[in-house]
C-alpha positions as CSV (number, residue, x, y, z in Angstrom):
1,X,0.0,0.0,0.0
2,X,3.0,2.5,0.8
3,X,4.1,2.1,-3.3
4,X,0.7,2.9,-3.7
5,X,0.4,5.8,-1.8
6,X,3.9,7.3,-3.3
7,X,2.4,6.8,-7.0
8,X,-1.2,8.5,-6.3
9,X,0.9,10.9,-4.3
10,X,3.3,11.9,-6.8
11,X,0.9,12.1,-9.7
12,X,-1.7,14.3,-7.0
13,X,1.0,16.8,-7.0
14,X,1.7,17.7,-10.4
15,X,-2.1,17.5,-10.8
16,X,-2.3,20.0,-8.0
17,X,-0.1,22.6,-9.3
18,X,-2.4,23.7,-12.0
19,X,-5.7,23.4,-10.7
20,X,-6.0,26.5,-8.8
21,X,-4.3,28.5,-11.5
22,X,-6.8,27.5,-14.6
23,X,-9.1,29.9,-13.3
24,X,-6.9,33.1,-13.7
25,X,-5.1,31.6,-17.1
26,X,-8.6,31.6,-18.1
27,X,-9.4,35.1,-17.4
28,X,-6.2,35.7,-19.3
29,X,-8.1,34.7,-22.4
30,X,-10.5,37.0,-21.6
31,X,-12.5,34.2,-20.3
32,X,-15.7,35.2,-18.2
33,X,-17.1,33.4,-14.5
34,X,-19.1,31.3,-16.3
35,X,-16.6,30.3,-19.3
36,X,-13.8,29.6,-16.5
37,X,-16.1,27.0,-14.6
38,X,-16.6,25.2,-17.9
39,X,-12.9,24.9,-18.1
40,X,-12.8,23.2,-15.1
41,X,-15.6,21.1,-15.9
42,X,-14.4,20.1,-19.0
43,X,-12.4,17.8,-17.4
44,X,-14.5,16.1,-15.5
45,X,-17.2,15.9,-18.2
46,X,-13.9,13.5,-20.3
47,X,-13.9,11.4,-16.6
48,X,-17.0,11.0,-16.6
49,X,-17.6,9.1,-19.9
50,X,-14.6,7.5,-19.4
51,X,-14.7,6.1,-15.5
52,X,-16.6,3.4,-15.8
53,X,-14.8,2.2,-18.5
54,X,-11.4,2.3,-16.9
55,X,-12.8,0.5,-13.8
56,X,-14.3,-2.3,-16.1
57,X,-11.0,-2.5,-17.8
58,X,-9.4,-2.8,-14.7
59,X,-11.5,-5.8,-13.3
60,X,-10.6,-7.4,-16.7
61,X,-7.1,-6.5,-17.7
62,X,-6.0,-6.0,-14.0
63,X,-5.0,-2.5,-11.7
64,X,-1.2,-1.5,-13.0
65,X,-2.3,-1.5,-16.5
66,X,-5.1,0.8,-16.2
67,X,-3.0,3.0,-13.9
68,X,0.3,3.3,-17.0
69,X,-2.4,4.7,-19.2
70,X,-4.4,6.9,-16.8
71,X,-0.6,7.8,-16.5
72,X,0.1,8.1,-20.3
73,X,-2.5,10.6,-20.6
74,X,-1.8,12.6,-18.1
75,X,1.6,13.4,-19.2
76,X,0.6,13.9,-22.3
77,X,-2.4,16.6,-21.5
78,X,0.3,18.6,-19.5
79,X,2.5,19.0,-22.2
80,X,-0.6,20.3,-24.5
81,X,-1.0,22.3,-21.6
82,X,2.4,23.7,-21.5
83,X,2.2,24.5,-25.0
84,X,-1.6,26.3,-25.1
85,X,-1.8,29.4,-27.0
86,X,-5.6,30.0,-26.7
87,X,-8.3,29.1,-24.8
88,X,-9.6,26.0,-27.0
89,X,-6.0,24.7,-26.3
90,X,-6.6,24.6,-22.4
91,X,-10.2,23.0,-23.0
92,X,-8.5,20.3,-25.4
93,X,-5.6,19.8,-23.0
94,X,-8.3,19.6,-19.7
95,X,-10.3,17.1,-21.6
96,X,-7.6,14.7,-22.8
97,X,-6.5,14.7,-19.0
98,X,-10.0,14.0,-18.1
99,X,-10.9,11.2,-20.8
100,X,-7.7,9.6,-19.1
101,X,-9.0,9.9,-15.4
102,X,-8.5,6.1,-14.6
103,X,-5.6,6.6,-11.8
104,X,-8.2,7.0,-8.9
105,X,-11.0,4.7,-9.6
106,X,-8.0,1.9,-10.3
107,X,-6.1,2.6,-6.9
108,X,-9.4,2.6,-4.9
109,X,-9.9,-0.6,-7.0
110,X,-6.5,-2.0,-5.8
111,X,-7.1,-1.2,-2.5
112,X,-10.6,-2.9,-2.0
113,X,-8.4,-5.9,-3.6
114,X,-5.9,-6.1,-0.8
115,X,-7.5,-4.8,2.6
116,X,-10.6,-6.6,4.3
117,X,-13.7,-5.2,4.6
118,X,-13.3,-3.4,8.8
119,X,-10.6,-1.9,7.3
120,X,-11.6,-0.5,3.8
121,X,-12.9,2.8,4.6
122,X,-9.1,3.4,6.4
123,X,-7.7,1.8,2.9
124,X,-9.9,4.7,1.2
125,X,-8.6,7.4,3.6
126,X,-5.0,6.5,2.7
127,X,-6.2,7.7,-1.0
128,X,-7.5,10.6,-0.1
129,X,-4.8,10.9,2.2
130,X,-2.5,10.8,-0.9
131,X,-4.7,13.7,-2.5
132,X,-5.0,15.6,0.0
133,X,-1.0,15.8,0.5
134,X,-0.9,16.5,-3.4
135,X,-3.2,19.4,-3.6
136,X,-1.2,20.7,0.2
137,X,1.9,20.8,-1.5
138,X,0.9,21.0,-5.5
139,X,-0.6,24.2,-5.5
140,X,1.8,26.0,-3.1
141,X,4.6,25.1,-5.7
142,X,2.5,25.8,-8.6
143,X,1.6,29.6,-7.4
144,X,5.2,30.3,-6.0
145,X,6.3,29.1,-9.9
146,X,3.5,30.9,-11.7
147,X,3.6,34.4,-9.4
148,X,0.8,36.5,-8.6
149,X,0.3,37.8,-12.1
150,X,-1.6,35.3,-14.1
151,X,-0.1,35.5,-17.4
152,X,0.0,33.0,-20.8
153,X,3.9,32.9,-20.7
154,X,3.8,31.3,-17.0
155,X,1.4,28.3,-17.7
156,X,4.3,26.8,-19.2
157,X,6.8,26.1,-15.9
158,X,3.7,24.3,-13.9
159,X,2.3,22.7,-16.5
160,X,5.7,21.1,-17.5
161,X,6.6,19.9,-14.3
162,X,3.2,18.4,-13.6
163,X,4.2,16.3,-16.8
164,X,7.5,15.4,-15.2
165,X,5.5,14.5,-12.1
166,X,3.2,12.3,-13.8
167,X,6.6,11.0,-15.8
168,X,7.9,9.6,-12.5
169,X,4.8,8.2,-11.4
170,X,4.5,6.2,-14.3
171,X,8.0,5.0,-14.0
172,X,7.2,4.0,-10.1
173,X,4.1,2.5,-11.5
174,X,5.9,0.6,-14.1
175,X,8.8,-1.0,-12.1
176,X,7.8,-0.9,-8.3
177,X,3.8,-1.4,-8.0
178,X,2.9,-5.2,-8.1
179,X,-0.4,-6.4,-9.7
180,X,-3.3,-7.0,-6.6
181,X,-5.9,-8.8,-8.7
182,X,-4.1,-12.2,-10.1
183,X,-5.2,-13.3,-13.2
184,X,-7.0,-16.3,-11.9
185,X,-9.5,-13.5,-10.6
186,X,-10.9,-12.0,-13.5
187,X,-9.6,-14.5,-16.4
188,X,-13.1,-16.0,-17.9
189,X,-15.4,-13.6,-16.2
190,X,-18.1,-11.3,-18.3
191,X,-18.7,-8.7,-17.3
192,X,-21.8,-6.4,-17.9
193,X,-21.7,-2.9,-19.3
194,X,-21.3,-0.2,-17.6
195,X,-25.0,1.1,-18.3
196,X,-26.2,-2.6,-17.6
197,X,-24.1,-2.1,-14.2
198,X,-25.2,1.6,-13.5
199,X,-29.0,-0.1,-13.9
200,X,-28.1,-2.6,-11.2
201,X,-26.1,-1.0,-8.3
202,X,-29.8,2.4,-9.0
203,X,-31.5,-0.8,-8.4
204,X,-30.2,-1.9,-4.9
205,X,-31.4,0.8,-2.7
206,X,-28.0,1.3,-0.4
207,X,-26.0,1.6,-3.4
208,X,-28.7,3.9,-5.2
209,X,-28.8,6.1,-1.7
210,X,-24.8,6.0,-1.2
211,X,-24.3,7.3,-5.4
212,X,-27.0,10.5,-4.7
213,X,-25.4,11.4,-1.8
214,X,-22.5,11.6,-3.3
215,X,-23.3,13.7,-6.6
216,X,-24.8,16.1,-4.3
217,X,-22.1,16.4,-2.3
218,X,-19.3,16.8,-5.1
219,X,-21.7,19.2,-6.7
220,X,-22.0,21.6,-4.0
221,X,-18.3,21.0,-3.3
222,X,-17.2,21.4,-6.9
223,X,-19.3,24.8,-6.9
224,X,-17.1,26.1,-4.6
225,X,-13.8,25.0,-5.8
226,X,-14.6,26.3,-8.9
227,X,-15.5,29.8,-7.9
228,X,-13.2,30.7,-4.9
229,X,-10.4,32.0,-6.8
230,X,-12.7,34.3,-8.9
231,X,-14.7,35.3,-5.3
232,X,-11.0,35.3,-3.3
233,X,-9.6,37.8,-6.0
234,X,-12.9,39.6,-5.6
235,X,-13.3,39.7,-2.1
236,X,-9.1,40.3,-1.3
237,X,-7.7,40.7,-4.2
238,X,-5.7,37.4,-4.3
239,X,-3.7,36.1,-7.3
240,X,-2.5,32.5,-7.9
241,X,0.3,32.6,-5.6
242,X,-1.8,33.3,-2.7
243,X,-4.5,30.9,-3.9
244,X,-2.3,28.3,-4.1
245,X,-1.3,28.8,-0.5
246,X,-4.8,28.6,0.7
247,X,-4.9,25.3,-0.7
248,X,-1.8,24.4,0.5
249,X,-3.4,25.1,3.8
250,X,-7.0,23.2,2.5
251,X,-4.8,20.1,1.7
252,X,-2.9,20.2,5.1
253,X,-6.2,19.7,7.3
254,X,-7.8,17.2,4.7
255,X,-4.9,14.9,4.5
256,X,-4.5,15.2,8.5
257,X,-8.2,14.1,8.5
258,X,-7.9,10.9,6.1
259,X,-4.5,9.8,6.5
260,X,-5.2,9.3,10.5
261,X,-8.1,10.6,12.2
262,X,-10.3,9.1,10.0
263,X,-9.7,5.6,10.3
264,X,-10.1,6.0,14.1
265,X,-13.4,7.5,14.2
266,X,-14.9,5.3,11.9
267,X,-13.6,2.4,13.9
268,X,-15.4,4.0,16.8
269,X,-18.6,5.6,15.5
270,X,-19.1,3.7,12.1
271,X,-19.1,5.0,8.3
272,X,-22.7,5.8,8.0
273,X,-22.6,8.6,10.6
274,X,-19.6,10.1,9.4
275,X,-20.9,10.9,6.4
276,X,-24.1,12.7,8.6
277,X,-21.2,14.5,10.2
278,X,-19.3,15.4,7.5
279,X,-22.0,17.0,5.5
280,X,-23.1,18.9,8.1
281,X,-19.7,20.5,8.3
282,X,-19.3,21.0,4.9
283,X,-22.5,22.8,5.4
284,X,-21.4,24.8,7.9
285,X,-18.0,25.9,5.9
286,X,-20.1,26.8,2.7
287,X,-22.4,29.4,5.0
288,X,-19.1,30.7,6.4
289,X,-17.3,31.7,3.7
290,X,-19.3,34.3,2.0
291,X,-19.4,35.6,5.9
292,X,-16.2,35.9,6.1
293,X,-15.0,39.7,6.5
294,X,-10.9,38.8,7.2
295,X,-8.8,35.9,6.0
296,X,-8.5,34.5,9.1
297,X,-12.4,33.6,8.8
298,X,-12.2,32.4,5.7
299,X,-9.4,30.4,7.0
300,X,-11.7,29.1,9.6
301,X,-14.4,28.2,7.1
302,X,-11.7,26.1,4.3
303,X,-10.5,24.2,7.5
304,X,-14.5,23.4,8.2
305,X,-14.8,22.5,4.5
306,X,-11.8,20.3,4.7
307,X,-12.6,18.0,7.7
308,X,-16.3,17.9,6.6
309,X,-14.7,16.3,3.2
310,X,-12.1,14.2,4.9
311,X,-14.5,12.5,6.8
312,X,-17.4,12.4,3.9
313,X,-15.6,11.3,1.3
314,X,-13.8,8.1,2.3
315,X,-16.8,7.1,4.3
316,X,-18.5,6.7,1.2
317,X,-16.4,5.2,-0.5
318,X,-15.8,2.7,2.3
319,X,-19.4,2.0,2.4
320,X,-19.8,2.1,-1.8
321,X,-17.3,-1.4,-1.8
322,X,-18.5,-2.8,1.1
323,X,-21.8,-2.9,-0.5
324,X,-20.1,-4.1,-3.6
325,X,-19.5,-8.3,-4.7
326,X,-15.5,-9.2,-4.7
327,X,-15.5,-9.2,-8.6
328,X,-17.5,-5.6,-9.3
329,X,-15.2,-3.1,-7.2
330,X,-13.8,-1.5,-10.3
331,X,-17.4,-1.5,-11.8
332,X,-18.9,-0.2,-8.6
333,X,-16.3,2.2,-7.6
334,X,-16.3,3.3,-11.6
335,X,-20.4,4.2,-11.5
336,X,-19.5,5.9,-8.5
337,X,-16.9,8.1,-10.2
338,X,-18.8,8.7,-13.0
339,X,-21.4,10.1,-10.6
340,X,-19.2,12.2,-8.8
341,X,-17.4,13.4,-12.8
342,X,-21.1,14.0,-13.5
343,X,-21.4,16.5,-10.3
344,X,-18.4,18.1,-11.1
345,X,-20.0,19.5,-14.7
346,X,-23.2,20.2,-13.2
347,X,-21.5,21.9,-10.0
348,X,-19.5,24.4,-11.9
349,X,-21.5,25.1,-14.7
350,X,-24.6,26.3,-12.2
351,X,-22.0,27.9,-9.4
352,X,-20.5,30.0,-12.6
353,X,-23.7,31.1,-13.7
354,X,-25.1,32.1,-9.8
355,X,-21.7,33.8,-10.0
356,X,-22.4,35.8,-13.1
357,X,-26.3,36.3,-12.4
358,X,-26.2,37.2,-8.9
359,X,-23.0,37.8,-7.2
360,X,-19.6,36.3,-5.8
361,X,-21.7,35.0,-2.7
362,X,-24.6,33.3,-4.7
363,X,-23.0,29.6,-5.1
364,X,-21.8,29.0,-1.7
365,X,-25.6,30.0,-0.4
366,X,-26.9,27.6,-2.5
367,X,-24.3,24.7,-2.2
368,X,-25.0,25.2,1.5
369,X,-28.7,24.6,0.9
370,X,-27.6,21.4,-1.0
371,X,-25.5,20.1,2.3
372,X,-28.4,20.6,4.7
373,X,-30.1,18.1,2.4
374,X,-27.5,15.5,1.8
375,X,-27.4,16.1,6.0
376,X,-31.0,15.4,6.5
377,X,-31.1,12.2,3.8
378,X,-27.7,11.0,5.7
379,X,-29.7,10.4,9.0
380,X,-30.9,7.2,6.6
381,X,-28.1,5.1,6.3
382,X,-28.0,2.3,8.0
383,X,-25.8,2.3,11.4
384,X,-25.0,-1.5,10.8
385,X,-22.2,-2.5,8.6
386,X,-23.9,-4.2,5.6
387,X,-23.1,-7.6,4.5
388,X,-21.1,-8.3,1.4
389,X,-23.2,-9.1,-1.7
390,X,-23.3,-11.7,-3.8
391,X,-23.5,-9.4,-7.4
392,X,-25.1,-6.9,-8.6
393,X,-27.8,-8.8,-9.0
394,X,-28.1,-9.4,-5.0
């Protein structure tokens, strides 16, 4: 699992260092609220066609494959990247990273292949644990490189070293990361579609609740990320450098919160109430930041919106492959990302136009409103640790 971690790690990183600059590159190309939140949903819209896929492949062909690819594509995106002289440029570039979005769903995959069920959601933490130290120390090194005057000429330095990044994951991947599901495991199995498996996990009722609570949640989340460099430049006048310290700061609490606290309390209160929990954090971070009249309240509210995250997120997923047959965790986990791919083009596309229609404030109001919900359906979920299924068709 340490290999593991290293790999996701690494690749998180150079991920991390241009996420929080698209936004002002995007404004460099005269690019509007509304046409910068389709940039970063671009992405996301690629994943989402493509994460089911990758987790199928990956219960057929096997984990490290599908991870080399993801890995391929990566590199290759951030060298378009590197290279974009207009804005269709950064939309191609963002959509050939997405379309090769397998990393995740394959290394969640891996670990439901080598941990036991008590200890899955901790397995999932140490992925997001991995992410979350990515985007603490990605962005930081991609604003210090980039400065605090968004320009075309300094895309190129982050963009070239998230390919070198991605370069050395690959190269980890390739020599150091042993397969977890032998061939013996998926050799001779067929294995159904992913719209023939979407149709069966909507029509067991955990999985159908688990997969809504999650779109909801990345929505409202992805509404947020996707507006608070616009609203921070607004409200403080921030640039990318000091962006990317704030999520240097974001991805400090989050990884302290699923790399080691969050294995504990779920070993003590259970998954299904730390989701309850963490939405109604999340909630409470959303309302804060548009209240926030100094930085060291809107500090306060990204740390709320970080532990409300660290404790959601892997929770879910812990509960998602628990509820999930030994030979359908790619399939599963893929539908699952593919939901969440799905919230992260809705989320953006509506918090840009809020943005535009009604002010910087507007889409953390309203992803607020969505929290209390996912909160409130929460209360729901089973205390008791479900039972493995059969299939999908249990």
């Amino acid at each position: 699992m340490a290999i593991l971690f290293l790999i996701v790690f690494i690749d998180l990183v150079g991920f991390g260092l241009v996420i929080p600059l698209l936004p002002f590159y995007g404004e460099a190309f005269q690019a509007g609220p509304g046409t910068v939140t389709l940039l970063l949903a671009s992405y996301s819209f690629a994943q989402f066609l493509m994460a089911p896929v990758w987790g199928r492949l990956s219960d057929r062909y096997g984990r490290k494959p599908i991870l080399l690819v993801s890995l391929g594509f990566s590199i290759a995106s951030y060298l378009w990247l590197a290279n974009a002289d207009a804005l269709w440029m950064l939309f191609g570039a963002r959509l050939l990273s997405g379309a090769g979005a397998g990393n995740i769903t394959a290394a969640q995959a891996y670990i439901a292949d080598v941990t036991p069920p008590e200890r899955r959601a901790k397995g999932m933490g140490v992925i997001g644990a991995a992410f979350g130290l990515g985007f603490t120390i990605g962005p930081a090194i991609g604003g210090y490189i980039a400065g605090d005057h968004p320009g075309i000429a300094e895309l190129a330095r982050p963009a070239f070293g998230a390919a070198g990044l991605s370069a050395l994951a690959f190269a980890l991947t390739l020599m150091r990361l042993p397969e977890s599901l032998p061939p013996e495991a998926r050799s001779g199995i067929v294995r159904p579609g992913r719209l023939v498996l979407a149709r069966a996990a909507f029509k067991r009722p955990a999985l159908r609740q688990l997969v809504l609570l999650l779109f909801v949640t990345v929505a409202a989340f992805a509404g947020m990320e996707s507006t608070f460099a616009l609203w921070a430049e607004r409200a403080f006048g921030w640039g990318p450098r000091t962006v990317g310290y704030s999520f240097f700061y974001v991805g400090l609490v989050l990884a302290a919160m699923q790399g080691g606290l969050v294995g504990k309390l779920v070993e003590r209160f259970g998954e299904a109430r730390l989701v309850t929990v963490g939405a109604g954090v999340i909630a409470l971070g959303l309302i804060a930041v548009p209240l926030s009249i100094s930085v060291p309240l809107v500090l306060v509210a990204m740390a709320f919106l970080a532990i409300g995250m660290g404790m959601l997120n892997p929770s879910i997923n812990g509960l998602l492959s628990l509820h999930a047959a030994a030979d359908e965790q790619g399939g599963i986990l893929g539908v699952a990302q593919s939901a969440s791919s799905l919230a992260r083009i809705v989320g953006p596309a509506v918090a840009g136009q809020f943005f535009d229609a009604l002010g910087r404030n507007a889409p953390y109001y309203v992803s607020a409103a969505l929290m209390v919900g996912v909160t409130l359906l929460a209360l729901r979920i089973p205390r008791a640790r479900p039972a493995l299924q059969a299939g999908p068709a249990s």
